[in-house]
C-alpha positions as CSV (number, residue, x, y, z in Angstrom):
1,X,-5.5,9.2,-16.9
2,X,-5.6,12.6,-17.8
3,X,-4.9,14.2,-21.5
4,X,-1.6,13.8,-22.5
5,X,-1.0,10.8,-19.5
6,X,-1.6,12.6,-17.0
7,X,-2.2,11.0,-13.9
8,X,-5.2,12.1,-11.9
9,X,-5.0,11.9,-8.1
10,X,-8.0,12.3,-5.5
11,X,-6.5,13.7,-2.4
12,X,-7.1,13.0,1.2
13,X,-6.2,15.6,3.9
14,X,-6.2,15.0,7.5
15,X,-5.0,18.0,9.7
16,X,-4.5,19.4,13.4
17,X,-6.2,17.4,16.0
18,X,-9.1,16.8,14.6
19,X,-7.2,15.2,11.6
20,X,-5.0,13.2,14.0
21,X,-8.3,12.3,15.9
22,X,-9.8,11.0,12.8
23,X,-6.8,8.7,11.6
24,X,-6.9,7.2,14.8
25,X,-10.1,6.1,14.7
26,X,-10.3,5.0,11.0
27,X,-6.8,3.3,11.8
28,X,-8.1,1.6,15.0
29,X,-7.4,-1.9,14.0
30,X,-6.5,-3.4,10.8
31,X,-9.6,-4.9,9.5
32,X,-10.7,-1.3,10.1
33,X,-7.5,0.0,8.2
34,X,-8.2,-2.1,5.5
35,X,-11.7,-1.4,4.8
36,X,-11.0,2.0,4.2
37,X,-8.1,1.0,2.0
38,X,-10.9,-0.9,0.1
39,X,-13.5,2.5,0.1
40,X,-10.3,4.7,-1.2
41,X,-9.5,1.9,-3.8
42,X,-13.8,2.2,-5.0
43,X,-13.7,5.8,-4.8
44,X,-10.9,5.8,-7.2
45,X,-12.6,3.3,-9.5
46,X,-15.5,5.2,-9.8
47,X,-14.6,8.9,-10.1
48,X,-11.7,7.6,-12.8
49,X,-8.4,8.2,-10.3
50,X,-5.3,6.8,-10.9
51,X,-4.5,6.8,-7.3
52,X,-4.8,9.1,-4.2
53,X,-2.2,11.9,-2.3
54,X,-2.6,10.9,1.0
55,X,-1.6,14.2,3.3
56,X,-1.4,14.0,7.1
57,X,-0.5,17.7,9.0
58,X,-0.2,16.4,12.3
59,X,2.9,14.7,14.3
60,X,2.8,11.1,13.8
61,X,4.5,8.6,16.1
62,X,4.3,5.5,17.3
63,X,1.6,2.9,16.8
64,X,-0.6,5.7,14.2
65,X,2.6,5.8,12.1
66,X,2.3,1.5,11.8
67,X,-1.4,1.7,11.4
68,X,-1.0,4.7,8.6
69,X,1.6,2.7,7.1
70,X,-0.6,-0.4,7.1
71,X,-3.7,1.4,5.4
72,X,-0.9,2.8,2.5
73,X,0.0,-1.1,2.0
74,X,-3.6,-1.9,1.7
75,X,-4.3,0.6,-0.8
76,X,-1.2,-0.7,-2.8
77,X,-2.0,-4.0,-2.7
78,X,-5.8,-3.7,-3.8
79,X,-4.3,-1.3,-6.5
80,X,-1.7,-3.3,-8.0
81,X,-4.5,-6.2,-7.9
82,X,-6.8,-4.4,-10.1
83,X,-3.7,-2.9,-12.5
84,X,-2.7,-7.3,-12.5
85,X,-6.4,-8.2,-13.4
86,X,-6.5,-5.3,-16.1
87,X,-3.9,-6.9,-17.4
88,X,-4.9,-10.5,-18.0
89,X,-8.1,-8.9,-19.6
């Protein structure tokens, strides 16, 4: 958090062919996915995010758009896990 509670987001940009190029190949499976679901979810922890904006400038379709939508679960999940464990502190 930020003064006054305000959230602080890191943001992740992915654009043109290159971007789409990338995604694919971070996305290429979904122990793949989910590792850098788990990177994201450090790199928040350590530079004191609350989360990331996730932007993607490229037409997605098909079986990117199920593997981009698997790696925003991940993230989810391994954040709502460390909110729940904050909690029972």
């Amino acid at each position: 958090m930020f003064y006054g509670n305000v959230k602080v987001l890191g943001t992740f940009i992915t654009e043109w062919d290159e971007g789409k190029a990338t995604c694919k190949e971070l996305l290429a499976t979904k122990e793949s996915a989910q590792m850098y679901a788990e990177r994201l979810a450090e790199l928040a922890a350590a530079l004191g995010f609350d989360g990331w904006l996730v932007i993607f400038l490229f037409a997605i379709y098909g079986s990117l758009c199920s593997a981009i939508l698997l790696i925003i679960y991940f993230a989810c999940e391994l954040l709502l896990a460390d909110k729940y464990r904050e909690c029972n502190r």
